[in-house]
N, CA, C and O of each residue as an XYZ file, in Angstrom:
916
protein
N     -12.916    124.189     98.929
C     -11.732    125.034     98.748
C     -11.954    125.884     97.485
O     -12.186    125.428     96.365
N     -11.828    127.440     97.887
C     -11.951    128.114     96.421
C     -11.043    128.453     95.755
O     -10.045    128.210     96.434
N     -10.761    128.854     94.872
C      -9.872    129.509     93.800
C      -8.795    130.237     95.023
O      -7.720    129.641     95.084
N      -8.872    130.919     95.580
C      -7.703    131.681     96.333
C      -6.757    130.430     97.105
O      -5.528    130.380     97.074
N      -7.531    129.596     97.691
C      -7.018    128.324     98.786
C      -6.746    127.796     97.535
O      -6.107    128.809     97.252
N      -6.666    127.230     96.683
C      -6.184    126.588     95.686
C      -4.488    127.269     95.137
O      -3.562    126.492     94.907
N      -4.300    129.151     94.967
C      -3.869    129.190     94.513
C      -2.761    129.696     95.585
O      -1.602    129.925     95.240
N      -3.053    129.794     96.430
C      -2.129    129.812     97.668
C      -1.336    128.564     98.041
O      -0.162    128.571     98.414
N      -2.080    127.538     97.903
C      -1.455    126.396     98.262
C      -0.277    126.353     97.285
O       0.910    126.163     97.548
N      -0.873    126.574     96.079
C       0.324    126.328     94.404
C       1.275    127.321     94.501
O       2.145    127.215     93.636
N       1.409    128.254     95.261
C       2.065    129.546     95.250
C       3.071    128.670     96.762
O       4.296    128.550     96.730
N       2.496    128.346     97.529
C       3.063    127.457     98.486
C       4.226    126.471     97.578
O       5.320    126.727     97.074
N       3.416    125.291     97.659
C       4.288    124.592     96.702
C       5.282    124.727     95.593
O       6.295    124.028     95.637
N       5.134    125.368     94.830
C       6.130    126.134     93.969
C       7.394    127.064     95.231
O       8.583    126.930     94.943
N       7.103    127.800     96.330
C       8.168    128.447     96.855
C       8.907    127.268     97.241
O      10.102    127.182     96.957
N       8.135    126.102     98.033
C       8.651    125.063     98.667
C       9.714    124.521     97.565
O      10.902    124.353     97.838
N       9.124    124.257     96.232
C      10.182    123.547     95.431
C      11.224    123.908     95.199
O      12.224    123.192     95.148
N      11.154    125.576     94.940
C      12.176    126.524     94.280
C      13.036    126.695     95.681
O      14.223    126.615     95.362
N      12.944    126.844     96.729
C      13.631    126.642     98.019
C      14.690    125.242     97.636
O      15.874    125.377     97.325
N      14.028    124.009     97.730
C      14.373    122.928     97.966
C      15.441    122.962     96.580
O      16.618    122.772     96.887
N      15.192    123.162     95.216
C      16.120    123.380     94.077
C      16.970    123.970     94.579
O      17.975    123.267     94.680
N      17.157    125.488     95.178
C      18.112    126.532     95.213
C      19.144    125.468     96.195
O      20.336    125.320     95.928
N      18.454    124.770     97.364
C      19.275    124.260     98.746
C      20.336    123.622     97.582
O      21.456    123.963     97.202
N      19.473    122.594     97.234
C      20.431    121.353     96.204
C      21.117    121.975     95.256
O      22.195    121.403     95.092
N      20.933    123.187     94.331
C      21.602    123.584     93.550
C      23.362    124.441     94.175
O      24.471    124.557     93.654
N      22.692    124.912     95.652
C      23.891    125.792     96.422
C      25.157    123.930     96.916
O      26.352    123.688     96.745
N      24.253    123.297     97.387
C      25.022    121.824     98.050
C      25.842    121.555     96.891
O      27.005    121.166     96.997
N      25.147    121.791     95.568
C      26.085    120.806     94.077
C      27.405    122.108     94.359
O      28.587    122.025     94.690
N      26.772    122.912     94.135
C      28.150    124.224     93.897
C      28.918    123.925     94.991
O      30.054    123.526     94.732
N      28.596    124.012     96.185
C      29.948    123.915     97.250
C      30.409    122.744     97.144
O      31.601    122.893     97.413
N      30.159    121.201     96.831
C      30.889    120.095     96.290
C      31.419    120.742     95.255
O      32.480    121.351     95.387
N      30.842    120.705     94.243
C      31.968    121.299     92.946
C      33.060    121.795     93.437
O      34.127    121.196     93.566
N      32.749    123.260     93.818
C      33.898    124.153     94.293
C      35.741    122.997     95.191
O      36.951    122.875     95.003
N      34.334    122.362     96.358
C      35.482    121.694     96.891
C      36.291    120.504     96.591
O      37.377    120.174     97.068
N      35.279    119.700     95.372
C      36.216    118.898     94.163
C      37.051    119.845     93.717
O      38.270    119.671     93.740
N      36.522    120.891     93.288
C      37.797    121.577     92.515
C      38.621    121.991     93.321
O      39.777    122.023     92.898
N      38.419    122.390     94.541
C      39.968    123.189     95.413
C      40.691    121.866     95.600
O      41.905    121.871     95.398
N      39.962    120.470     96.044
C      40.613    119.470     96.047
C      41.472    119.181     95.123
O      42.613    118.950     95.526
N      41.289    119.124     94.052
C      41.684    118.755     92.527
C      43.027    119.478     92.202
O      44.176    119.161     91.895
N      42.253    120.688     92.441
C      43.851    122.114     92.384
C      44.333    121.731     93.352
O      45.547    121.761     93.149
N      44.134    121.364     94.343
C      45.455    121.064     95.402
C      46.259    120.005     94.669
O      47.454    120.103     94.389
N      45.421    118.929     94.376
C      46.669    117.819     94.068
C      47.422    118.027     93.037
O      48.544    117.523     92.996
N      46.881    118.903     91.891
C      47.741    119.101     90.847
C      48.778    120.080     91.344
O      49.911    120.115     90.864
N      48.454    120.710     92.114
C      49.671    122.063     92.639
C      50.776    120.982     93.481
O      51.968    121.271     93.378
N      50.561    120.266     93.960
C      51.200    119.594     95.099
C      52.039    118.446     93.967
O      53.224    118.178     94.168
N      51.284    117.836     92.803
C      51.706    117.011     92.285
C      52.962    117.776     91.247
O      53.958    117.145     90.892
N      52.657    119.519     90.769
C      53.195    119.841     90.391
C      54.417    120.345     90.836
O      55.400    120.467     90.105
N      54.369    120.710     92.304
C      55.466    121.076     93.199
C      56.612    119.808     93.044
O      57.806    119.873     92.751
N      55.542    118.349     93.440
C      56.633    117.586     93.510
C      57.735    117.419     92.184
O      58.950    117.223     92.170
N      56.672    117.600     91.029
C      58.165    117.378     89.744
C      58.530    118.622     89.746
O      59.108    118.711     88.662
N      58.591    119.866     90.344
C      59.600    120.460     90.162
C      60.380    120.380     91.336
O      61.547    120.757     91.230
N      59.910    119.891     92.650
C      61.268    119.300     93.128
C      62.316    118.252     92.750
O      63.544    118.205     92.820
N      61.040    117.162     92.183
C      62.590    116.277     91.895
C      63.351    116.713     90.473
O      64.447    116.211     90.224
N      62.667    117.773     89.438
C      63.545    118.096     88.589
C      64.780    118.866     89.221
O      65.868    118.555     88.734
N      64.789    120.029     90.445
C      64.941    120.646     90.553
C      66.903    119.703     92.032
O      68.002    120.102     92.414
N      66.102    118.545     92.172
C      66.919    117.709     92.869
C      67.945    116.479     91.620
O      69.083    116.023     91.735
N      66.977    116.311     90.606
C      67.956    116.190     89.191
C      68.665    116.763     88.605
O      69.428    116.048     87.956
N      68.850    118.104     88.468
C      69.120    119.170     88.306
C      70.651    119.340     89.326
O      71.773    119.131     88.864
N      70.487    119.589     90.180
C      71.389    119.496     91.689
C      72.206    118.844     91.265
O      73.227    119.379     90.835
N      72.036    117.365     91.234
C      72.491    115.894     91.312
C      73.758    116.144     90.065
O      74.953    115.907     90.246
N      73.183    116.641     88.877
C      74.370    116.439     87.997
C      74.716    117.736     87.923
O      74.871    117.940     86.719
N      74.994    119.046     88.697
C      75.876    120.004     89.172
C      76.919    119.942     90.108
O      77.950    120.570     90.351
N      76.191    118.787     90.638
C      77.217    117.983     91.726
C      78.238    117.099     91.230
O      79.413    116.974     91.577
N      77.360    116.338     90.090
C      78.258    115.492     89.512
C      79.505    116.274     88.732
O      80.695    116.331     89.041
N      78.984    116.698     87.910
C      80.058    117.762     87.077
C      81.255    118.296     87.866
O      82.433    118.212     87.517
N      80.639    119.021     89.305
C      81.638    119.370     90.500
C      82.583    118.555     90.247
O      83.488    118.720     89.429
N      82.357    117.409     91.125
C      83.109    116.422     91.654
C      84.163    116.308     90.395
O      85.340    116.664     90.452
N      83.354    115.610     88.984
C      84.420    115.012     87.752
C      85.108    116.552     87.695
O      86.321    116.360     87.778
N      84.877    117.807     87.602
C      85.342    118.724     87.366
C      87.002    119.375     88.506
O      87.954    120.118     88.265
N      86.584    118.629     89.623
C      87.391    118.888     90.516
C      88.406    117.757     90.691
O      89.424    117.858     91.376
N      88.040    116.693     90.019
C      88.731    115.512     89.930
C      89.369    115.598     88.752
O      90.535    115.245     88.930
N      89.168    115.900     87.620
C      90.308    116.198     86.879
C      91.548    117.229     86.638
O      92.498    117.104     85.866
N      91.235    118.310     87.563
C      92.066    119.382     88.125
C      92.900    118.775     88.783
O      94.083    118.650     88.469
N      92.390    118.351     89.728
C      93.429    117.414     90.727
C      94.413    116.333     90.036
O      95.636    116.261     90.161
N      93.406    115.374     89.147
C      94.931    114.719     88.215
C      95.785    115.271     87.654
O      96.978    114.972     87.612
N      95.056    116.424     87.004
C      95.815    117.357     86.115
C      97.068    118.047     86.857
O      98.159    118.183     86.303
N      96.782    118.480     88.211
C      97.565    118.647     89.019
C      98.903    117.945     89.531
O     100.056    118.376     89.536
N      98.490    116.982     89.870
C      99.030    115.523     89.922
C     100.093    115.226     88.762
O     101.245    114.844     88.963
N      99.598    115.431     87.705
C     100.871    114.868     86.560
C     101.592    116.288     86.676
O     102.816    116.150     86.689
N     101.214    117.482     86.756
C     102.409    118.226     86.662
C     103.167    118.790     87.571
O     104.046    119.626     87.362
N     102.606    118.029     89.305
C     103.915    117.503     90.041
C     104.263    116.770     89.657
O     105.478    116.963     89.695
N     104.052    115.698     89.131
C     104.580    113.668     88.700
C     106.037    114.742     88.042
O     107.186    114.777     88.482
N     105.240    115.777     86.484
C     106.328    115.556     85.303
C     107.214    116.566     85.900
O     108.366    116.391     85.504
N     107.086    117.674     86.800
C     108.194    118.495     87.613
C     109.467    117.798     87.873
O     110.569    118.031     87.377
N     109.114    116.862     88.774
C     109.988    115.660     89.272
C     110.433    114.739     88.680
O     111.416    114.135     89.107
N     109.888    114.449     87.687
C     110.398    113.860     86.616
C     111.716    114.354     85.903
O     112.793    113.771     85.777
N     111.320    115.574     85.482
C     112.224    116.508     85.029
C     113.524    116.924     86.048
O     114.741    116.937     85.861
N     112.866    117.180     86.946
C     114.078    117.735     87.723
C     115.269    116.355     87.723
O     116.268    116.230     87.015
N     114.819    115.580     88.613
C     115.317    114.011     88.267
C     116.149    113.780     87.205
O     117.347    113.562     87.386
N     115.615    113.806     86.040
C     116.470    113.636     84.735
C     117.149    114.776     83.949
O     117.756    114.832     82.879
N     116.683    115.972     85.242
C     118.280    117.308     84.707
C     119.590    116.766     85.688
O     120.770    116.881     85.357
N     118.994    116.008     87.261
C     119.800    115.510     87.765
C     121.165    114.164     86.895
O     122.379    114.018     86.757
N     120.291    113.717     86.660
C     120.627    112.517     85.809
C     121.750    113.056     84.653
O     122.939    112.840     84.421
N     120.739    113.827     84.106
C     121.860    114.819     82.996
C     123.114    115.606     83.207
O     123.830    115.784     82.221
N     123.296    115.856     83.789
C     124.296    116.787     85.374
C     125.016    115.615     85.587
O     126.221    115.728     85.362
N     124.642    114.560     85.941
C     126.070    113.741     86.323
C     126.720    112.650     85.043
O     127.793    112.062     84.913
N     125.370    112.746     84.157
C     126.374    112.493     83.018
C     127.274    113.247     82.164
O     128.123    112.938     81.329
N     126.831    114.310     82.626
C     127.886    115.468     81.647
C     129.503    115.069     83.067
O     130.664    115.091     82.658
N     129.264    114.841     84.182
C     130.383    115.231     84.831
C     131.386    113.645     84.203
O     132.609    113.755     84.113
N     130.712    112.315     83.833
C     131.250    111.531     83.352
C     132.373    111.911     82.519
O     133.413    111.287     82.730
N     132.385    112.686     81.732
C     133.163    113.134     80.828
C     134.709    113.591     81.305
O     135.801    113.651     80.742
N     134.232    113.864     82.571
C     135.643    114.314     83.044
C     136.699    113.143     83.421
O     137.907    113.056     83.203
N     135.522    112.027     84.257
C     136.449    110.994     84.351
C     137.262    110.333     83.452
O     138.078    109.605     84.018
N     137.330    110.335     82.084
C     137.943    109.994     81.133
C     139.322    110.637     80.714
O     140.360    110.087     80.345
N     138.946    112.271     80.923
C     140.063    113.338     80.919
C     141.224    113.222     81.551
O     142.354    113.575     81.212
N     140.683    112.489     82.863
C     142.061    112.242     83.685
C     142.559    110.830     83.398
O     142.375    109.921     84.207
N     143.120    110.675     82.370
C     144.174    109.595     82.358
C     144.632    108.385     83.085
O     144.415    107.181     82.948
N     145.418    109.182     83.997
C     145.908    108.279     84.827
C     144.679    107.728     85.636
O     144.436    106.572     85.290
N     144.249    107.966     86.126
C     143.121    107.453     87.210
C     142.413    106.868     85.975
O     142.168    105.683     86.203
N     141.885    107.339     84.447
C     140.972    106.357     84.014
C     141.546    105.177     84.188
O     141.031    104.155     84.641
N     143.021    105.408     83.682
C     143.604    103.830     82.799
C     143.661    102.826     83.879
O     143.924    101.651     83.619
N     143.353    103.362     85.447
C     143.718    102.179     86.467
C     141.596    102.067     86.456
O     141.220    100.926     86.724
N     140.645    102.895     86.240
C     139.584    102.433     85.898
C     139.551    101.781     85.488
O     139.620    100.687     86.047
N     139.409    101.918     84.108
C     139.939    100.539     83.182
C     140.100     99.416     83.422
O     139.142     98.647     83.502
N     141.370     99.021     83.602
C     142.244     97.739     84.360
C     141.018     97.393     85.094
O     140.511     96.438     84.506
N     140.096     97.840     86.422
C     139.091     97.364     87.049
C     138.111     96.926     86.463
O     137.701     95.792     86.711
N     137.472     97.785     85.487
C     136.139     97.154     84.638
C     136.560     96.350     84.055
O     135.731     95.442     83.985
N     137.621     96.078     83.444
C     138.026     94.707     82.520
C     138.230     93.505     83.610
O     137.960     92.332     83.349
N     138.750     93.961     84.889
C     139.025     92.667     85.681
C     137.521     92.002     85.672
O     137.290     90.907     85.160
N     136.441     92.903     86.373
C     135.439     93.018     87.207
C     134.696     92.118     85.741
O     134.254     91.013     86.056
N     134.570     92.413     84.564
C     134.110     92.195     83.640
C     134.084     90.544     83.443
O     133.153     89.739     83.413
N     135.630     90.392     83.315
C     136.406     89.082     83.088
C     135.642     87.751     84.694
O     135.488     86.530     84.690
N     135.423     88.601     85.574
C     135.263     87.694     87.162
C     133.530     87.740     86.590
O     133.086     86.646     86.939
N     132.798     88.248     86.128
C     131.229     88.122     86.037
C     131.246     86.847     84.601
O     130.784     85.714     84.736
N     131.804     87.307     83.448
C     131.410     86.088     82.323
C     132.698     84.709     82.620
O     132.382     83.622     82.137
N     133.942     84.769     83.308
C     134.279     83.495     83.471
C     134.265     82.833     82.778
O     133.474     81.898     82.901
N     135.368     82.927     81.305
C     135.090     82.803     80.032
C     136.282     82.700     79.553
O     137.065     83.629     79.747
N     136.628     81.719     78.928
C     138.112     81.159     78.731
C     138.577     82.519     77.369
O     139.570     83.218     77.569
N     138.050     82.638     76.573
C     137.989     83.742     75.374
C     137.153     84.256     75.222
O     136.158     83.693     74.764
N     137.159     85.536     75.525
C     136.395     86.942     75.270
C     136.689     87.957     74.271
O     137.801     88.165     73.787
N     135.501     88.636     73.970
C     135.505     89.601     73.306
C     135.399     91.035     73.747
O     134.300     91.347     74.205
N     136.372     92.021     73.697
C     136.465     93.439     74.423
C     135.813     94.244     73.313
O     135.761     93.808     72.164
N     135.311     95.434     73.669
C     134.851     95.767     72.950
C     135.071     97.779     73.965
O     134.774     97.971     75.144
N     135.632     98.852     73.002
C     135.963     99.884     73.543
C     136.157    101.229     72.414
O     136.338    101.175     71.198
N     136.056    102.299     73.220
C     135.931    103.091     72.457
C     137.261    103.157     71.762
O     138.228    102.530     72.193
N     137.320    103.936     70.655
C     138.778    104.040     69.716
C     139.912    104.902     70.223
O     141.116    104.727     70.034
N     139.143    106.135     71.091
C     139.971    106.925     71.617
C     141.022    106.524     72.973
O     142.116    106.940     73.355
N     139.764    105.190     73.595
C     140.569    104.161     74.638
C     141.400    103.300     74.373
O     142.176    102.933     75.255
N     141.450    102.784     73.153
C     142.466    101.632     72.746
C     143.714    101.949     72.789
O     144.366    100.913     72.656
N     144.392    102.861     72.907
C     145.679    102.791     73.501
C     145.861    102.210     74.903
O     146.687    101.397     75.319
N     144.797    102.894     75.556
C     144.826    102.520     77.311
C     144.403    101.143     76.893
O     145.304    100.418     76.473
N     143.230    100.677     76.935
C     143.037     99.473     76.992
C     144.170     98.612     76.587
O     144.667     97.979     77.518
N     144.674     98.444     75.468
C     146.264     97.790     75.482
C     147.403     97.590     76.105
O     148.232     96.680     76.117
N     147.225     99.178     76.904
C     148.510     98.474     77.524
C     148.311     98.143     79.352
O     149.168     98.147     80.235
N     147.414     97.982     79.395
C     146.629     97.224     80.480
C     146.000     96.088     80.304
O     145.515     95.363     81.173
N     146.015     95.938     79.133
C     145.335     94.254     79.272
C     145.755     93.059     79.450
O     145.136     92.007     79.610
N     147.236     93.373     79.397
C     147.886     92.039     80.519
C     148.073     92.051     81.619
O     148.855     91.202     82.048
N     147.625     92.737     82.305
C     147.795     93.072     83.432
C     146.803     92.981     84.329
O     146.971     92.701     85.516
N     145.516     93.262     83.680
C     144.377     92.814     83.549
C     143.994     91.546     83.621
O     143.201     91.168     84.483
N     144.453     90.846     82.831
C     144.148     89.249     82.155
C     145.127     89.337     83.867
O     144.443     89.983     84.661
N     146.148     88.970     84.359
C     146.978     88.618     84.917
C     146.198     88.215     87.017
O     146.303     87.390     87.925
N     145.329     89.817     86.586
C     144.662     89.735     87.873
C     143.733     89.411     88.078
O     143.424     89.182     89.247
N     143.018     89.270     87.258
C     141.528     87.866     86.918
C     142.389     86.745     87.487
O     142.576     86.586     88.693
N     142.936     85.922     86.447
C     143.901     84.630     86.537
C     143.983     84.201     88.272
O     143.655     83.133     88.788
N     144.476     85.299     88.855
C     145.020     85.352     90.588
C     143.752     85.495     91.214
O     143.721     85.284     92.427
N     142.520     85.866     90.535
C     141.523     86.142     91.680
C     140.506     84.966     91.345
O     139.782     84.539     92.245
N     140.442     84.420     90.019
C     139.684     83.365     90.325
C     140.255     82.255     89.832
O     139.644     81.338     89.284
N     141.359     82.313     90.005
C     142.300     80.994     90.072
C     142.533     79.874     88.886
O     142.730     78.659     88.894
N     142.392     81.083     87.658
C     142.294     79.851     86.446
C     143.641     80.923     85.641
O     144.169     81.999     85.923
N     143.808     79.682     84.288
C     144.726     80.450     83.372
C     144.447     82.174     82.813
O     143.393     82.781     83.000
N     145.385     82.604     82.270
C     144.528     83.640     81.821
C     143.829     84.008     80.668
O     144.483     83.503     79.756
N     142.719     84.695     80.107
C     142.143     83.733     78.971
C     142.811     84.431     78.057
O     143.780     85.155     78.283
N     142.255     84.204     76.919
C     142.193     84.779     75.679
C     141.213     85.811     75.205
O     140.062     85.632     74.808
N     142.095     87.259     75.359
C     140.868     88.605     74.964
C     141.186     89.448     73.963
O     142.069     90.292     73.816
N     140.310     89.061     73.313
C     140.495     89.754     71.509
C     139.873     90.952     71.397
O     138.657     90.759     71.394
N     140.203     92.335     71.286
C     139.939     93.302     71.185
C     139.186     93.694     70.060
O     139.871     93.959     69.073
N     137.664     93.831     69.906
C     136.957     94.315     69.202
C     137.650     95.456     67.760
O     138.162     96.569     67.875
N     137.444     94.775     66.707
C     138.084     96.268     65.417
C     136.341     97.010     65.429
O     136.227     98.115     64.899
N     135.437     96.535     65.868
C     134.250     97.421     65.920
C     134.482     98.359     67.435
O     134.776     97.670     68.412
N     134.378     99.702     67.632
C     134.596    100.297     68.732
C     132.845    100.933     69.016
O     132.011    101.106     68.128
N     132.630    101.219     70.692
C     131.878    101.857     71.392
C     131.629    102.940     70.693
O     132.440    102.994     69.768
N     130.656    104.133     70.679
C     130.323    105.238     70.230
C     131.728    106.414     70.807
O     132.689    106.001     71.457
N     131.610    107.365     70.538
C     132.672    108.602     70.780
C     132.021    109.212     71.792
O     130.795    109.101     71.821
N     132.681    109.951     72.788
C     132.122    110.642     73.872
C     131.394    111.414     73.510
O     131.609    111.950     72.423
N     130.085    111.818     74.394
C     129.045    113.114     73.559
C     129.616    114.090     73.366
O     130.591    114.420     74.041
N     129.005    114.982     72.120
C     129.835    116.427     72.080
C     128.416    117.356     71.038
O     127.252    116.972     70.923
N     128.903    118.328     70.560
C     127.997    119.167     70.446
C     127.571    118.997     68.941
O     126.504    119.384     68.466
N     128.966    118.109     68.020
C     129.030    117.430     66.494
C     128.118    116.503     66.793
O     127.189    116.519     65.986
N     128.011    115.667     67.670
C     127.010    114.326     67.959
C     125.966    114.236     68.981
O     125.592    113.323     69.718
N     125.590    115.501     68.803
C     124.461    115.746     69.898
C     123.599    114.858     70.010
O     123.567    114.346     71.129
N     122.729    114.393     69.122
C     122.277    112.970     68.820
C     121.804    111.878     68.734
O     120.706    111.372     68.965
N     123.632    111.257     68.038
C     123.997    109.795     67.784
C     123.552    109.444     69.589
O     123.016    109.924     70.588
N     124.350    108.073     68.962
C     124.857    107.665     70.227
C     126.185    107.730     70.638
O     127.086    107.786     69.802
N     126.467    107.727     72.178
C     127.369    108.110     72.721
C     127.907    107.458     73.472
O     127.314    106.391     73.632
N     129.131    107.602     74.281
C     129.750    106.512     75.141
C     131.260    107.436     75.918
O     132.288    107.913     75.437
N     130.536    107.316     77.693
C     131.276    108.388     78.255
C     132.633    107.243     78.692
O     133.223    107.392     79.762
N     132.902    106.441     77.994
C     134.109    105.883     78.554
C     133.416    104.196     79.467
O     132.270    103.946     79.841
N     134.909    103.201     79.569
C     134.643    102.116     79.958
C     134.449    100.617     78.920
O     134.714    100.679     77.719
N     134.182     99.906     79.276
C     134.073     98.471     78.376
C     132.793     97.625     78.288
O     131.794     97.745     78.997
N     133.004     96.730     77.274
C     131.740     96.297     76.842
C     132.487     95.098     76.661
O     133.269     95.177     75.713
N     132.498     93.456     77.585
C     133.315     92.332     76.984
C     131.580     91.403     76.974
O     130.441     91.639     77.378
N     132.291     90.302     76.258
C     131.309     89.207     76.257
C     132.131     87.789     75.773
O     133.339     87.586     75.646
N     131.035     86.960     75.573
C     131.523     85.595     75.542
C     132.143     85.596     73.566
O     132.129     86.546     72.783
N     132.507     84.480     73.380
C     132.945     84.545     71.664
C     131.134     84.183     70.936
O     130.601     84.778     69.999
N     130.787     83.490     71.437
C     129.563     83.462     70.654
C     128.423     84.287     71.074
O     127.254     84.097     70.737
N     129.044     85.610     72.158
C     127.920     86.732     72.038
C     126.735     86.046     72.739
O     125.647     86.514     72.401
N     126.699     85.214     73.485
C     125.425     84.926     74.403
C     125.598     85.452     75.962
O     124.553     85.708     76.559
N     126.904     85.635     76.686
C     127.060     86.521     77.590
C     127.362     88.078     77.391
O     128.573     88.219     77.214
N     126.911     88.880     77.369
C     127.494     90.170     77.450
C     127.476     91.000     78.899
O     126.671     90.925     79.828
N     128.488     91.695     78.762
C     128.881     92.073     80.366
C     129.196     93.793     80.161
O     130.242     94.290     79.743
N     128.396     94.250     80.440
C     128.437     96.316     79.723
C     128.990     96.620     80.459
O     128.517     96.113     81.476
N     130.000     97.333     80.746
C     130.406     97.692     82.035
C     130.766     99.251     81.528
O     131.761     99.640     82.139
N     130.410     99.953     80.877
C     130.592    101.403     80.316
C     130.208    102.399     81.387
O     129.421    102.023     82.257
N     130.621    103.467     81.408
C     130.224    104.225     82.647
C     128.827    104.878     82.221
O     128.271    105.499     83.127
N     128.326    104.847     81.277
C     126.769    105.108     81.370
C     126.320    104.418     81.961
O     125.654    104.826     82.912
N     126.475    102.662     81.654
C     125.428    101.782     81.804
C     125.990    101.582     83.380
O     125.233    100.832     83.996
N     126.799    101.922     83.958
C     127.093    102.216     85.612
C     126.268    103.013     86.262
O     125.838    102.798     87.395
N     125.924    104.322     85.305
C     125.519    105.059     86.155
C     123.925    105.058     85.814
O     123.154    105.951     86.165
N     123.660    104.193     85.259
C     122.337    103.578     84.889
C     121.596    103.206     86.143
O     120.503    103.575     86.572
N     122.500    102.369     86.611
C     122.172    101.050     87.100
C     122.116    101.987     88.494
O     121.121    102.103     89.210
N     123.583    102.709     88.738
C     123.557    103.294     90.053
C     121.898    104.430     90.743
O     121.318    104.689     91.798
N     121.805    104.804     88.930
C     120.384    105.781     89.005
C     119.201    105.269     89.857
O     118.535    105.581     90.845
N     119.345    104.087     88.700
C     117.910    103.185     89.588
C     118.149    102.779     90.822
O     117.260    103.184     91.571
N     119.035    102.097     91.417
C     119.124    101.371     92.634
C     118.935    103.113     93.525
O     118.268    103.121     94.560
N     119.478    104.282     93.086
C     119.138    105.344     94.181
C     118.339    106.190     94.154
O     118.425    107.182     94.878
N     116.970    105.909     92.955
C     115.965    106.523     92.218
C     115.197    106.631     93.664
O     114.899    107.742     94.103
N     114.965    105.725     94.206
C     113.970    105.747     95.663
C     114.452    106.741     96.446
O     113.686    107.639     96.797
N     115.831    106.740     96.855
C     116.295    107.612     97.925
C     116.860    109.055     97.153
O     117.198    109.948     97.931
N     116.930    109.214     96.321
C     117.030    110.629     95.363
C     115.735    111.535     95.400
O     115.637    112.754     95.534
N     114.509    110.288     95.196
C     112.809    110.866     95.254
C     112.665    111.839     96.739
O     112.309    112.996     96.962
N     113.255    110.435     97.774
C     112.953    110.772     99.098
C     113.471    112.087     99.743
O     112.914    112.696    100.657
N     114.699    112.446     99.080
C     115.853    113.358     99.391
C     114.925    115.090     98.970
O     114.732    116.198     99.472
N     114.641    114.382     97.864
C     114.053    115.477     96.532
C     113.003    115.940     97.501
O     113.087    116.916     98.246
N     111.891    115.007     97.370
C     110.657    115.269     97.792
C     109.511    115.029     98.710
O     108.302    115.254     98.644
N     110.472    114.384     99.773
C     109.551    113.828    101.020
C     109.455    112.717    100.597
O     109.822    111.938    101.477
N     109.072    112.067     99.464
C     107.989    110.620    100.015
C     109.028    110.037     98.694
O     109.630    110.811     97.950
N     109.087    108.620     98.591
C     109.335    107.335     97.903
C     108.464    107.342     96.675
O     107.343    107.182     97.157
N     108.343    107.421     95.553
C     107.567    107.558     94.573
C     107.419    105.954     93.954
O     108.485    105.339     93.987
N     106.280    105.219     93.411
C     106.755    103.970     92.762
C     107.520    104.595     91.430
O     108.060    103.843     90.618
């Protein structure tokens, strides 16, 4: 073999190698490449996902806010039907205590009032000696009904008639515009036992107290459709 066949062969061999390098060097690059598109996929995909679930965290307490936001409107709502009705209610309330005032005006019809709350008074404590207790402007009436009084207790629950000592401390004065106020007292009696462990109010406030509540349900119902607790 001479010098040319020698250097042909090496000229051979060398293309062969540099072939076989380039193959393996092109194979590394297209792995690379497709590690890397791989790679970028998962980070794009991994990155998509936290900005979905930020983006579903995010949501979550816009929703939340909604809701508490729409829920306190609604209470808010809520109390100022509650205090409407409230109000209206206790202008009602106010309205028939101002009309109290009149019942007192009329005299004659109070003073046979009277005579009743003292009977009615006398039949609840059942109390050999009592204590009356009345406004100052009533103590004329109250006096000259209180035997008469005492007389029809006696007949209705069948005992002597007792002994009723008229309070020198009197009830408040009817409301007025001097005692806007104090306290007040639209007429009626206040008796109790001598040692003050029964008391029996029978004043036309604390009547129309009592009458308020027992028709507070059906006043609501009248008012406003429904029964309120």
């Amino acid at each position: 073999m001479n010098d040319a066949d020698v250097s042909k062969q090496i000229q051979q061999m060398v293309r062969f190698i540099r072939q076989e390098a380039e193959e393996k060097a092109n194979e590394i690059s297209v792995s690379a490449e497709e590690e890397f598109n791989i790679e970028k996929l998962q980070l794009v995909e991994a990155e998509k996902k936290k900005i979905r679930q930020e983006y579903e965290r995010k949501q979550k307490q816009v929703e939340v806010r909604k809701k508490i936001e729409y829920s306190m409107q609604l209470n808010a709502s809520r109390i100022k039907v509650l205090q409407a009705q409230d109000d209206l209610v206790n202008s009602m309330k106010e309205a028939a205590s101002k009309e109290l005032l009149s019942v007192s005006n009329d005299h004659h019809n109070y003073k046979h009032l009277l005579k009743d709350l003292i009977v009615q008074s006398l039949l609840r404590l059942k109390e050999p000696s009592v204590l009356l207790r009345c406004r100052k402007d009533d103590l004329h009436l109250v006096e000259s009904i209180l035997s008469s009084a005492k007389e029809e207790y006696a007949q209705k629950a069948n005992v002597h008639a007792p002994e009723v000592i008229v309070d020198s401390i009197h009830l408040p004065p009817a409301p007025s515009h001097l005692n806007a106020h104090g306290p007040s007292c639209s007429g009626g009696v206040v008796l109790a036992s001598r040692d003050g462990k029964i008391v029996c109010e029978n004043t036309l406030d604390a009547r129309l107290d009592v009458v308020f509540r027992k028709k507070l349900p059906e006043i609501r119902k009248r008012l406003f459709g429904q029964v309120s607790a």
